[in-house]
LUMSE-460423 format. One line per 5 residues: number of its first residue (from 0); their letters; for each residue y, z, x of C-alpha. Coordinates in Angstrom, 2 decimals. Layout:
LUMSE-460423
NUM) A) Y Z X; ...
//
This chain:
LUMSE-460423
0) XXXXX) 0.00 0.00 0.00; 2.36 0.74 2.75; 2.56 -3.06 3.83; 3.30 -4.41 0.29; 6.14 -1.94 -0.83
5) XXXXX) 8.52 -0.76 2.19; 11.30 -3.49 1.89; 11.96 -2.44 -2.04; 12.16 1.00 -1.11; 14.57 0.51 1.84
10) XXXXX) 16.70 -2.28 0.17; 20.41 -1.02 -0.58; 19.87 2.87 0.04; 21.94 5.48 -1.13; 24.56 6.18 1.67
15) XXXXX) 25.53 9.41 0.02; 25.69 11.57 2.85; 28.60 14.02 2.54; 31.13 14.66 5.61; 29.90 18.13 5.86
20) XXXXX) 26.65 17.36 6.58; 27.44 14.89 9.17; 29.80 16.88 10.90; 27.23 19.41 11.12; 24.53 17.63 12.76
25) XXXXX) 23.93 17.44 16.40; 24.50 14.77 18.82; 21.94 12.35 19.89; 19.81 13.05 23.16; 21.15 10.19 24.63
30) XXXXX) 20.81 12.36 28.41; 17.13 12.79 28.21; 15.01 11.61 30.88; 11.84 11.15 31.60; 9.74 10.37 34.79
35) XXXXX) 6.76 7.76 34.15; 4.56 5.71 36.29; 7.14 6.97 39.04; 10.54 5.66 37.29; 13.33 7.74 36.07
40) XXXXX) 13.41 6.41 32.21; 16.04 7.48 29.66; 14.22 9.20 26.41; 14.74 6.58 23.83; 13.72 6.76 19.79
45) XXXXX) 13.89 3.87 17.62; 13.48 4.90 13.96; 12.65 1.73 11.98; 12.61 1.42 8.13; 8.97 1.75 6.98
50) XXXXX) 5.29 1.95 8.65; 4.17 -0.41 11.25; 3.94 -3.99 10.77; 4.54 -7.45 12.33; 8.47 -7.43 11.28
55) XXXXX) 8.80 -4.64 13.52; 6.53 -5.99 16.65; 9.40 -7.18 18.96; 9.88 -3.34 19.40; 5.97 -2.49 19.49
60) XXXXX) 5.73 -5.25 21.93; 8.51 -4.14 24.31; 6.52 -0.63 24.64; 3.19 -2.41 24.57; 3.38 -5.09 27.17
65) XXXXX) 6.33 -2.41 29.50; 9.57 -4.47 29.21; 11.33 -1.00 27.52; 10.25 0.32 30.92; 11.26 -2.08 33.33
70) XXXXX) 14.72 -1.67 31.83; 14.49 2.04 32.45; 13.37 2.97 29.02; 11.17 5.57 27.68; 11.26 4.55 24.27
75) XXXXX) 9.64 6.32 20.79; 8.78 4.35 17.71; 9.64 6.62 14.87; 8.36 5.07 11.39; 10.13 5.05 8.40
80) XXXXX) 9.44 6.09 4.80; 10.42 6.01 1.44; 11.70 9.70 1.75; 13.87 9.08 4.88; 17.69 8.39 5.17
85) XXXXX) 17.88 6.24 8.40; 21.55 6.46 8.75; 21.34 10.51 8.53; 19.29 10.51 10.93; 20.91 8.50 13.35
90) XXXXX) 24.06 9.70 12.67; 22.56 13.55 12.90; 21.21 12.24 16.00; 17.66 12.56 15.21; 17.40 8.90 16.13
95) XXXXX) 19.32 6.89 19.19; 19.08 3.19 17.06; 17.93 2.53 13.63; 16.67 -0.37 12.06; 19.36 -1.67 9.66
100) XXXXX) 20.66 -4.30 7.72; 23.73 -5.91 6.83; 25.07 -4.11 3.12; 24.08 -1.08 4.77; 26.35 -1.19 7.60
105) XXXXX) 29.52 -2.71 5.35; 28.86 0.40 2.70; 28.62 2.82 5.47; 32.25 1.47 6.80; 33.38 2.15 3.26
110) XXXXX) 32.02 4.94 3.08; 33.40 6.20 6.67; 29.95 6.49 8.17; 30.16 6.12 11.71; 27.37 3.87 12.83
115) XXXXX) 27.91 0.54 14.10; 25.24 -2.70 14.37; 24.55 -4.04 17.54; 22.44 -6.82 17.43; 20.57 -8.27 14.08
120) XXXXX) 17.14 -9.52 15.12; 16.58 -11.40 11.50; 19.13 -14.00 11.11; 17.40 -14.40 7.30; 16.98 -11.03 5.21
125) XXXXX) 12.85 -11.97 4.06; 13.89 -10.90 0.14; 12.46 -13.29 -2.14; 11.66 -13.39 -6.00; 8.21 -14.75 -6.95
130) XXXXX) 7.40 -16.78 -9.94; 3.69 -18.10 -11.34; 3.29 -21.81 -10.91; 2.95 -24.41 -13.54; 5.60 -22.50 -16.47
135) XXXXX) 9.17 -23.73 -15.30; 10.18 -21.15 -13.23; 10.65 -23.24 -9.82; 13.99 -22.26 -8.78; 16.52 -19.00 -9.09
140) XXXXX) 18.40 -21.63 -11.58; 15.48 -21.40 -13.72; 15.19 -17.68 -13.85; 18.38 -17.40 -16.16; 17.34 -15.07 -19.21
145) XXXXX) 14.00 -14.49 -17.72; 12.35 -10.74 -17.09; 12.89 -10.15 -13.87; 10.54 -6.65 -12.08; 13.19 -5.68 -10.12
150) XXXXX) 13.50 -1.49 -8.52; 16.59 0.48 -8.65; 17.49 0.47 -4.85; 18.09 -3.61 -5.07; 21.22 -3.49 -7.42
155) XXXXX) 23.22 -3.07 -5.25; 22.89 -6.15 -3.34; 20.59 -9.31 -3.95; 20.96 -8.52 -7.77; 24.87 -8.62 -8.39
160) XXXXX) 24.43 -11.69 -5.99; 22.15 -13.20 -8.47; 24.34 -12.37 -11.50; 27.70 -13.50 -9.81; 25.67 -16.78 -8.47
165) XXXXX) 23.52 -17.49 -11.22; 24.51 -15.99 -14.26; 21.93 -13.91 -14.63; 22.03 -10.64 -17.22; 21.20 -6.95 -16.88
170) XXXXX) 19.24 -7.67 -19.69; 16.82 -9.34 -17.25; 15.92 -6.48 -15.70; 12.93 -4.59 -15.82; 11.56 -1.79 -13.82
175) XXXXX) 9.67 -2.27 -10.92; 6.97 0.21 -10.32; 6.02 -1.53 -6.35; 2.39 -2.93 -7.96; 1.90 -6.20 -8.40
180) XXXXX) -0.17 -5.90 -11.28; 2.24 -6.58 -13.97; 3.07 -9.56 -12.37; -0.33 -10.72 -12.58; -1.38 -10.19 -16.17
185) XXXXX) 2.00 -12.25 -17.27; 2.53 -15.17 -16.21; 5.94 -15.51 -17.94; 7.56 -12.80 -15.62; 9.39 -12.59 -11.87
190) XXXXX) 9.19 -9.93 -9.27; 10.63 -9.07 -6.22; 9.34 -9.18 -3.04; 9.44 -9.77 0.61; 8.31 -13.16 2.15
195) XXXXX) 5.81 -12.02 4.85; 4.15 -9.48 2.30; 3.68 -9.94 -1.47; 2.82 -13.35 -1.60; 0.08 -12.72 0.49
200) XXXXX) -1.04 -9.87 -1.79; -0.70 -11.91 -4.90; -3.30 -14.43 -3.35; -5.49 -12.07 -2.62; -5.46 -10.57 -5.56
205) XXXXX) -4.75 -13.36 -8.19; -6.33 -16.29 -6.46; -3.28 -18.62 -6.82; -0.44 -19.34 -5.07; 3.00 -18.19 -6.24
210) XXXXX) 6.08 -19.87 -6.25; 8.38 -17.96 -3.55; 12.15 -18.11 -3.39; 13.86 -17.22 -0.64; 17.11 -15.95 -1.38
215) XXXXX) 18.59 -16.41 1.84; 18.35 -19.84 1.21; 19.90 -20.04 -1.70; 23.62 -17.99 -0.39; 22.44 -14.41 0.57
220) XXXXX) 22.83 -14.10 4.29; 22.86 -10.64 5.39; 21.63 -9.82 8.92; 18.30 -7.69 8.50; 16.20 -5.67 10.53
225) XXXXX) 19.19 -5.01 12.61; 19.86 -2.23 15.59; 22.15 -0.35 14.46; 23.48 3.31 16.38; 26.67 5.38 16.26
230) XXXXX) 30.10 4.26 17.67; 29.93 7.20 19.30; 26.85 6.20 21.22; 28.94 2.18 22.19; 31.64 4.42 23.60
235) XXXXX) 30.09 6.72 25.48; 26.62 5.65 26.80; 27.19 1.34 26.64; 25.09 0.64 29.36; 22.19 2.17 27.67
240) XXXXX) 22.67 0.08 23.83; 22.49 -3.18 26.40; 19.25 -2.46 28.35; 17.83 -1.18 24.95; 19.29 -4.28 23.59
245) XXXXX) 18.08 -6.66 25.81; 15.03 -5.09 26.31; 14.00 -5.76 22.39; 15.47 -9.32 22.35; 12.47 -9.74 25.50
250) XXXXX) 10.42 -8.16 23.49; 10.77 -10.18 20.48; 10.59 -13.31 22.56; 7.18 -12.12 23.97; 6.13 -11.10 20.44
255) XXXXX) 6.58 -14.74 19.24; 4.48 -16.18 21.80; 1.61 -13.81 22.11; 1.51 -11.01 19.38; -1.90 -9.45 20.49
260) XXXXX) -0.42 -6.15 22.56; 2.30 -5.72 19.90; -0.51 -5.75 17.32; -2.49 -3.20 18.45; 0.42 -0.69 18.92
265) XXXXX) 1.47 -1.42 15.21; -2.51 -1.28 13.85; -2.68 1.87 16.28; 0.23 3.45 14.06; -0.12 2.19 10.98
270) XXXXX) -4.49 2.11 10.75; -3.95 0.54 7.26; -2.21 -2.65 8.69; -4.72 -5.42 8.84; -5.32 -8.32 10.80
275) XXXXX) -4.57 -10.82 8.38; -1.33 -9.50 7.04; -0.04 -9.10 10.47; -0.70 -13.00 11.08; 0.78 -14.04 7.76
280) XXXXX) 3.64 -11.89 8.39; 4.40 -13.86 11.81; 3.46 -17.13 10.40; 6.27 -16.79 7.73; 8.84 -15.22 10.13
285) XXXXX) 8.13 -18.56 12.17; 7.96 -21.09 9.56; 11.30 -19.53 7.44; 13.13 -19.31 11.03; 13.58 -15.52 9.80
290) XXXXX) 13.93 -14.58 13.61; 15.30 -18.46 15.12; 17.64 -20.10 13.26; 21.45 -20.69 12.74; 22.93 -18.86 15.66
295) XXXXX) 20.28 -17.57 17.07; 18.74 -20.78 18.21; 21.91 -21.38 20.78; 22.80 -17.70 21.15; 19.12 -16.24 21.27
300) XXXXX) 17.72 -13.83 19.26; 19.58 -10.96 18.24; 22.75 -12.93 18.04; 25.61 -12.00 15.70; 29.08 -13.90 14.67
305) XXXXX) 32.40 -12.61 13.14; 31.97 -16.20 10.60; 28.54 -14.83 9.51; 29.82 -11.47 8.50; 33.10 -12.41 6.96
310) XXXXX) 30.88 -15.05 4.64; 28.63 -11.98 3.78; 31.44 -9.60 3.30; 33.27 -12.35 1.06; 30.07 -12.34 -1.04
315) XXXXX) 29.40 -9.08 -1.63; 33.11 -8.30 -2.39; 33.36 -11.18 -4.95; 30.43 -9.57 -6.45; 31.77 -6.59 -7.18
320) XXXXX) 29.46 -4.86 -4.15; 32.26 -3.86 -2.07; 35.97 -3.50 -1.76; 37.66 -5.99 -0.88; 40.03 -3.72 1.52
325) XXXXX) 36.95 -2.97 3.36; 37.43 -3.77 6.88; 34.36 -5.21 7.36; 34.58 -5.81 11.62; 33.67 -2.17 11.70
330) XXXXX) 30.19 -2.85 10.70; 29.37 -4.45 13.94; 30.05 -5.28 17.60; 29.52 -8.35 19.46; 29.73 -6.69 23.11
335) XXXXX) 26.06 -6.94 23.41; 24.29 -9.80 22.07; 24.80 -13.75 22.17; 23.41 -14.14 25.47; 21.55 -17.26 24.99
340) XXXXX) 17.73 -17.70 27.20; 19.49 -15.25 30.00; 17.84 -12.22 28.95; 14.46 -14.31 29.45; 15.77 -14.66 33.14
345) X) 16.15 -11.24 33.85
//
């Protein structure tokens, strides 16, 4: 279960975290050291948004095959659930770098969080709604006045997008309980889902096909699976948000071309991940360009531009997401990514 319902649970999360508690929590350990295999490694923990799987093996592979290490990096994997606020964390300093995405990091501005993203390894977010084949629902144009299983944490963001693009109704909605089992007795109805995951349940479990639609391909272009960490942590310590940077661009680079050692970290951490998933999950990331595509084919993995997050943040304003005095060049920095194939040189 853990593979097919993470991304709804994570999707637009409640940023409510009151000054007081912030102010309260400790700074990250961003001075810890280790010695290993005779280096002196700075204590690293990357907290990532749900239980092990192939969206997060860049980072599994950077640990598995040593790169975090040969850019003096001791760095922990620290999984994610449905019960845990990322941006607390980090923030609290529990966490050094989170795994974000892009109406998180705009809401947190507006909200006066400070965290700040650093490099967006998805240039596509993977959200997609899925239809049965063969009753004329073959596009998001389509779905107007259709039911629609959609959960509470995606209002906020793909769902005003739909009803500012599309037209479509609150009356749509109905309440996604993360099983695909409605979906599968009615073959008049949508659901959510995430391109690498549901699909490939649905299959299994229906014996048919279902017709996917990406919604980044249809206008909604957050960054996803991002690194985010606190400003605090770009002021103070930069050198150390490059290496870990760079070090998960390699990573992801590696991951692409030979998944194996990444694989058995994630399996190792997640037992219920499975073989086939985790290939399904890369073929889609490869065949969507989820991780190589716009930007990131000249500017490498990772890569960011002020363009892409003013057309987001124009989006999500005119949809009545976020306020429009929002200055949205908080969200992110561009001191650390955009590199190109150098990284791969280093």
């Amino acid at each position: 279960m853990n593979s097919i319902n993470r991304r709804q649970f994570i999707q637009y999360s409640s940023l409510a975290i009151s000054t007081s508690i912030l102010t309260s929590c400790t700074n990250a350990n961003n001075s810890n050291s280790t010695v290993k295999n005779g280096k002196n490694l700075d204590k690293v923990t990357y907290g990532t948004n749900w239980y092990a799987q192939a969206e997060h093996g860049g980072f599994y592979q950077a640990i598995a095959t040593g790169i975090y290490e040969d850019y003096g990096l001791d760095v922990t994997i620290r999984m994610g659930n449905a019960q845990v606020n990322g941006t607390q964390l980090l923030v609290g300093g529990a966490i050094d770098f989170y795994m974000g995405f892009g109406i998180e990091a705009i809401s947190s501005v507006e909200a006066g969080i400070p965290t700040i993203t650093v490099a967006a390894i998805f240039q596509k977010d993977p959200q997609v709604l899925i239809a049965h084949p063969g009753v004329g629902n073959d596009s998001l144009e389509q779905l107007k006045g259709k039911p629609i299983y959609i959960s509470s944490l995606s209002e906020k963001g793909y769902w005003q997008f739909l009803k500012s693009k599309f037209d479509y109704t609150d009356n749509q909605k109905r309440p996604y309980n993360f099983s695909v089992a409605p979906f599968l007795v009615d073959e008049n109805v949508i659901q959510q889902g995430y391109l690498t995951s549901e699909p490939f349940i649905i299959k299994q479990k229906g014996g048919f096909k279902p017709v996917v639609m990406l919604l980044a391909d249809a206008g909604y272009q957050p960054y996803s699976t991002t690194i985010e960490t606190t400003k605090e942590m770009v002021e103070k310590n930069p050198d150390l948000v490059q290496r870990f940077v760079d070090a998960s661009i390699k990573g992801w680079y590696s991951y692409l071309e030979n998944p194996e050692p990444g694989n058995q970290l994630i399996k190792k951490d997640n037992p219920e991940m499975k073989d086939d998933l985790l290939a399904y999950s890369l073929e889609k990331m490869k065949e969507y360009g989820i991780i190589i595509s716009g930007d990131a084919v000249t500017k490498g993995i990772g890569s960011m531009t002020d363009d892409r997050w003013k057309s987001f943040f124009d989006s999500v304003v005119e949809a009545g997401v976020i306020k429009s005095d929002t200055n949205y060049q908080e969200a992110f920095t561009l001191q650390f990514v955009n590199k190109g194939e150098k990284i791969m040189d280093n």
